[in-house]
C-alpha positions in Angstrom: 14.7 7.9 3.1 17.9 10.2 2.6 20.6 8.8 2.6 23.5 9.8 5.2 27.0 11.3 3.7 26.7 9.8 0.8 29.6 8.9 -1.6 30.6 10.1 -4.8 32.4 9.0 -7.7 33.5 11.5 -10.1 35.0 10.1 -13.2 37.2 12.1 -16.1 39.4 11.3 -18.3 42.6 13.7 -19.7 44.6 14.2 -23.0 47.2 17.1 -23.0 45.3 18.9 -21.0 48.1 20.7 -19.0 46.6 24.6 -20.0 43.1 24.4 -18.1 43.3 21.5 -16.1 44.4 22.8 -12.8 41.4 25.2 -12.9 39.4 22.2 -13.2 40.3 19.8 -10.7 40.8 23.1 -8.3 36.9 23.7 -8.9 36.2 20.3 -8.3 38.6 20.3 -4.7 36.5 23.2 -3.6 33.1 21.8 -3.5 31.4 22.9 -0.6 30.1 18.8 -0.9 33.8 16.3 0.0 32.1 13.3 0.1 33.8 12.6 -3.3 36.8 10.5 -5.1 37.9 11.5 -8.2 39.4 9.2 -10.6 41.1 10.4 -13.7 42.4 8.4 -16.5 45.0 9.6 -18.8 45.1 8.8 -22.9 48.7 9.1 -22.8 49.5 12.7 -22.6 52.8 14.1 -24.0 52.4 17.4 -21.8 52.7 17.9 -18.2 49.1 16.5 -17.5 50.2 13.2 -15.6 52.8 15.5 -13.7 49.7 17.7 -12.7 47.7 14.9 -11.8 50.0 13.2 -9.6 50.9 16.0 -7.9 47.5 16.2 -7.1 46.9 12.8 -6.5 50.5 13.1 -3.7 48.3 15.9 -1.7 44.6 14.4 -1.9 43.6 11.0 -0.8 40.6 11.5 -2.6 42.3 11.4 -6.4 43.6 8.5 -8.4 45.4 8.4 -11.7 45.3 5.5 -14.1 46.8 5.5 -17.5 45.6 4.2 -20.4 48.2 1.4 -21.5 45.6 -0.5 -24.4 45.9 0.1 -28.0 42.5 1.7 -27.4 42.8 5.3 -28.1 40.4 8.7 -27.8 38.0 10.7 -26.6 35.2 7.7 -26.9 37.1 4.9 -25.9 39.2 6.4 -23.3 36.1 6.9 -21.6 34.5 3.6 -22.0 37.9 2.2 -20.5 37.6 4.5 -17.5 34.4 3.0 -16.8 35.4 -0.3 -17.2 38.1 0.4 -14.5 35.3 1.8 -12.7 32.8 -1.1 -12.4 35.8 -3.2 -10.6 35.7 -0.2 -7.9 33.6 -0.2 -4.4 29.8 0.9 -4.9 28.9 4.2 -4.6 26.1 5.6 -4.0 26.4 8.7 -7.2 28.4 9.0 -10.1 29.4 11.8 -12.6 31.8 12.2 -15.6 34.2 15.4 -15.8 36.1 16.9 -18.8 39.4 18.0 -18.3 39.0 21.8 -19.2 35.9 23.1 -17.5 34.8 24.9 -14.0 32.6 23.6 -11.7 30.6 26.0 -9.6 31.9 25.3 -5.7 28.2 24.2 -4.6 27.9 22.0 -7.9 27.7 18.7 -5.9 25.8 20.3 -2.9 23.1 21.2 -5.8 22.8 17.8 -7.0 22.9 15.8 -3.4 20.1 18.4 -2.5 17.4 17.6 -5.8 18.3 14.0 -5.3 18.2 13.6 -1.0 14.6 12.3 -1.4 14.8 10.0 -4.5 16.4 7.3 -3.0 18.4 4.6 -5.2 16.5 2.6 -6.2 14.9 3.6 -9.4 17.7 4.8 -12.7 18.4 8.1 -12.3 19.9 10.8 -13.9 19.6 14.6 -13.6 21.7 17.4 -15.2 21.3 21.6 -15.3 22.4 24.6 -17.2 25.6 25.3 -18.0 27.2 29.0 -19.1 29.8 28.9 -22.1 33.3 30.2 -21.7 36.2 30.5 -24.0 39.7 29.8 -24.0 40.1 32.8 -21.7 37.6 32.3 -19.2 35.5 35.1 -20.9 31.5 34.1 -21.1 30.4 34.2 -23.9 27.1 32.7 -22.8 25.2 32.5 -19.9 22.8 29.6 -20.9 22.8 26.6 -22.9 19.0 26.2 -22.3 18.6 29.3 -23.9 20.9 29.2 -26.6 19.7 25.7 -27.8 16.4 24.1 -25.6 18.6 21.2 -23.5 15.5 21.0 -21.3 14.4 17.7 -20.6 10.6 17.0 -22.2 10.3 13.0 -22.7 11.9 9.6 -22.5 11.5 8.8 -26.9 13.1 12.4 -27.4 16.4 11.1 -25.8 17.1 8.6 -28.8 16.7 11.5 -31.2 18.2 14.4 -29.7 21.7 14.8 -27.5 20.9 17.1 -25.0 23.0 16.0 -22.0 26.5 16.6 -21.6 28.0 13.9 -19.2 30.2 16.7 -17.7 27.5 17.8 -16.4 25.3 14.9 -15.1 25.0 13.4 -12.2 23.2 9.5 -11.5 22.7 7.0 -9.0 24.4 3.7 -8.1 21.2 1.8 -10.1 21.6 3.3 -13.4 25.6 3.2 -13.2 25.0 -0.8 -12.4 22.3 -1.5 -15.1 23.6 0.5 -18.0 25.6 -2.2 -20.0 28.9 -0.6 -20.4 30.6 -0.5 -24.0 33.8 -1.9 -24.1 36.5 0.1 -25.3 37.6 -2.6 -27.9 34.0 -2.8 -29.6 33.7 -0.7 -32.7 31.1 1.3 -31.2 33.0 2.5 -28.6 34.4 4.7 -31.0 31.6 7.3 -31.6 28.9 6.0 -29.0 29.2 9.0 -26.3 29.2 7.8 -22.6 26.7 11.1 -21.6 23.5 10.2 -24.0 24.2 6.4 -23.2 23.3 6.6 -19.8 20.8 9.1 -20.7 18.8 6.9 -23.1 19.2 4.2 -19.9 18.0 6.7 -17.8 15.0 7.6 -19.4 13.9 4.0 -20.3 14.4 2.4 -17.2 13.8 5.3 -14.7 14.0 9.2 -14.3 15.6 11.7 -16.1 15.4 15.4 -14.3 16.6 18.8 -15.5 17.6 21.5 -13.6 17.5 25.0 -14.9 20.3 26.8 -13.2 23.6 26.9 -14.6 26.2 24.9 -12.2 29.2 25.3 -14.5 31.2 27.1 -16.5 31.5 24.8 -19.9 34.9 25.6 -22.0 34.5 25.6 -25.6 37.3 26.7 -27.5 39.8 25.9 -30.6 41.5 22.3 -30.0 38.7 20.6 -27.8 36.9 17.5 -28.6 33.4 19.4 -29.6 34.8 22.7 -30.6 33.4 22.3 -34.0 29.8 22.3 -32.6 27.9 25.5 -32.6 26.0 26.7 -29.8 23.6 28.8 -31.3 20.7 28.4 -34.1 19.6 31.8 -35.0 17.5 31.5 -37.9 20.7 32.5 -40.1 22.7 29.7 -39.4 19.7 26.8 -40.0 19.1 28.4 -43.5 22.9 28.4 -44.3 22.6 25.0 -42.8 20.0 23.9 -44.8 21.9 24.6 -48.1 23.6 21.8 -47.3 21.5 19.0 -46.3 24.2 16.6 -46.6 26.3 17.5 -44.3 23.5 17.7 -41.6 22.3 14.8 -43.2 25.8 13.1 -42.2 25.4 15.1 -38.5 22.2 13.5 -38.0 23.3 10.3 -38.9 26.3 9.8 -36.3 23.7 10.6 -33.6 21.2 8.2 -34.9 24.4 5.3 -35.2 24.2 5.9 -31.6 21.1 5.4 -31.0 20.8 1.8 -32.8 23.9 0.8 -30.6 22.3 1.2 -27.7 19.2 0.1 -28.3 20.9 -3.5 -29.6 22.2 -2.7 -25.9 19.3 -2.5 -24.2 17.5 -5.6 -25.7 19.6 -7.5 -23.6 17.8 -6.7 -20.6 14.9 -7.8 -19.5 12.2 -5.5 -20.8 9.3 -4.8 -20.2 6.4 -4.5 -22.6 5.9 -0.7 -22.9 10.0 -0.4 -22.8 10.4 -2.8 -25.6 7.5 -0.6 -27.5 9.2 2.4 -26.9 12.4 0.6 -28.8 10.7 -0.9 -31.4 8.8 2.7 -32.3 12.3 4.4 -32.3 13.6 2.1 -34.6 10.4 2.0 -36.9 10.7 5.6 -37.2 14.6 5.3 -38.3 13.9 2.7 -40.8 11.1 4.5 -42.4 11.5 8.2 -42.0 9.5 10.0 -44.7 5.9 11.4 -43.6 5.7 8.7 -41.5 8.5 10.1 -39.3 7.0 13.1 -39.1 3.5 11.5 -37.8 5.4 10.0 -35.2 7.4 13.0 -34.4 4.3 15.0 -33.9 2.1 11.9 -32.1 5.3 11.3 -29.5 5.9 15.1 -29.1 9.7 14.1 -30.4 11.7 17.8 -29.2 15.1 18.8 -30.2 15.3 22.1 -28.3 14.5 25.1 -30.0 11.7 25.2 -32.9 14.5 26.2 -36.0 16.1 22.5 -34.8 12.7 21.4 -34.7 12.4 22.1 -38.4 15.6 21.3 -39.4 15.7 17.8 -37.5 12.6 17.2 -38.8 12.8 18.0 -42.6 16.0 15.8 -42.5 14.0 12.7 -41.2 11.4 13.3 -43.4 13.8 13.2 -46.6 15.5 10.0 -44.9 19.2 11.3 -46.8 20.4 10.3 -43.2 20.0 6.7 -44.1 23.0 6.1 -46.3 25.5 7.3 -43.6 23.7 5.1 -41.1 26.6 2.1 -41.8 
């Protein structure tokens, strides 16, 4: 049964974020959906971000501004305190994370409310789309993630192995918001656990995960960001050059995989069921041994990265297990 208006919580968090941030939260006050409150929490910017955001904040109910004040600092853990603050909040019924420098498409929400009208809430879910790439002048300099790297979701065990979703794009439900077990932002973890493949790898072990191939945003990469040093292609070219250096995407491939124990030490805490807790235990076999046996398993779970040179790549590093030694 739909549900009528329902309520929205849009969470992002801000660092000297003054140059693109009023295109931002302009993109998100334009959504043909205003069922929404956005709260924002700042990591102590130097700028005129908090000056933007309260002015904001003085003209639209519908905005709050916190400020970080813990000795808790970063991308990571600036995030995890935002959703600490929150869990203390009124229940809504949806929830999404927003960086500071990006550009919503105005019918972004309407999209999401629309795929996820007859889903109800509750069952975990999460869906996220497409996104075009723009640089620090607005220019496109893609008009497809999907087709730049294969973010298309395929299966639940793919999610501990590959990041695909990027939470500034996401949108999930009141259930998976209240059954993911936050990080807290003074655990170690909480700084290089991302908040978007978290509640991804919740999402896809306790409920739904949903792609949606339309892009619904314009996604800023550019110089200073926090993930301007990934790359958003992988021609052929750039997995050879790549390849040359196996220990430096041995060390890549490691961070992500750090993630993934995290969370699944998370999610052992809940109560499982038997095929979840099989699901765990093959993800971590697969990590501990690597070697031909990974590859078995890669090929028996239909484990996808996105496009087939990752494929390769991803595999051949799992199969030579050189990940293992960064894993600490």
């Amino acid at each position: 049964m739909a549900i009528a208006n329902p309520t929205i919580l849009i969470m992002m968090t801000t660092y000297n974020g003054e140059e693109f941030l009023i295109q931002q939260i302009e993109s998100i006050c334009q959504q043909s959906y205003s069922n929404w409150q956005l709260v924002v929490r700042d990591d102590g910017s130097s700028d005129q971000t908090l000056a933007i955001l309260n002015a904001y904040a003085e003209k639209d109910a519908r905005i709050q501004v916190v400020q970080n004040q813990t000795d808790y600092h970063g991308a990571y853990p600036n995030f995890w305190g935002l959703v600490a603050y929150c869990k203390q909040l009124k229940a809504y019924d949806y929830y999404m994370f927003a960086d500071q420098d990006d550009v919503w498409d105005k019918d972004k929400l309407e999209v999401y409310m629309n795929f996820c009208s007859d889903k109800g809430l509750n069952e975990p879910l999460l869906v996220y789309g497409d996104m075009r790439i723009i640089d620090g002048d607005g220019q496109v300099t893609s008009n497809s993630l999907e087709a730049n790297l294969g973010i298309a979701y395929t299966n639940a065990i793919s999610t501990f192995f590959a990041h695909k979703v990027h939470g500034c794009n996401s949108f999930f439900n009141r259930c998976l918001f209240e059954l993911a077990l936050p990080l807290s932002p003074e655990e170690p973890e909480a700084k290089y656990v991302s908040h978007d493949n978290y509640y991804t790898k919740f999402a896809a072990l306790l409920g739904q995960v949903y792609y949606l191939p339309r892009p619904m945003m314009s996604y800023r990469r550019y110089g200073t960001n926090v993930t301007s040093q990934h790359a958003y292609d992988f021609k052929l070219k750039r997995i050879l050059k790549r390849l040359t250096a196996l220990e430096e995407l041995a060390k890549d491939h490691a961070l992500t995989y750090r993630q993934t124990r995290a969370t699944l030490e998370r999610m052992k805490l809940l109560p499982l069921a038997d095929g979840q807790m099989k699901l765990l235990k093959t993800v971590e076999t697969i990590l501990d041994r690597g070697g031909i046996y990974a590859i078995k398993q890669i090929s028996k779970h239909h484990i996808d990265w996105g496009k087939r040179v990752k494929n390769v790549s991803r595999s051949l590093v799992l199969c030579l297990g050189m990940y293992k030694k960064y894993m600490t």
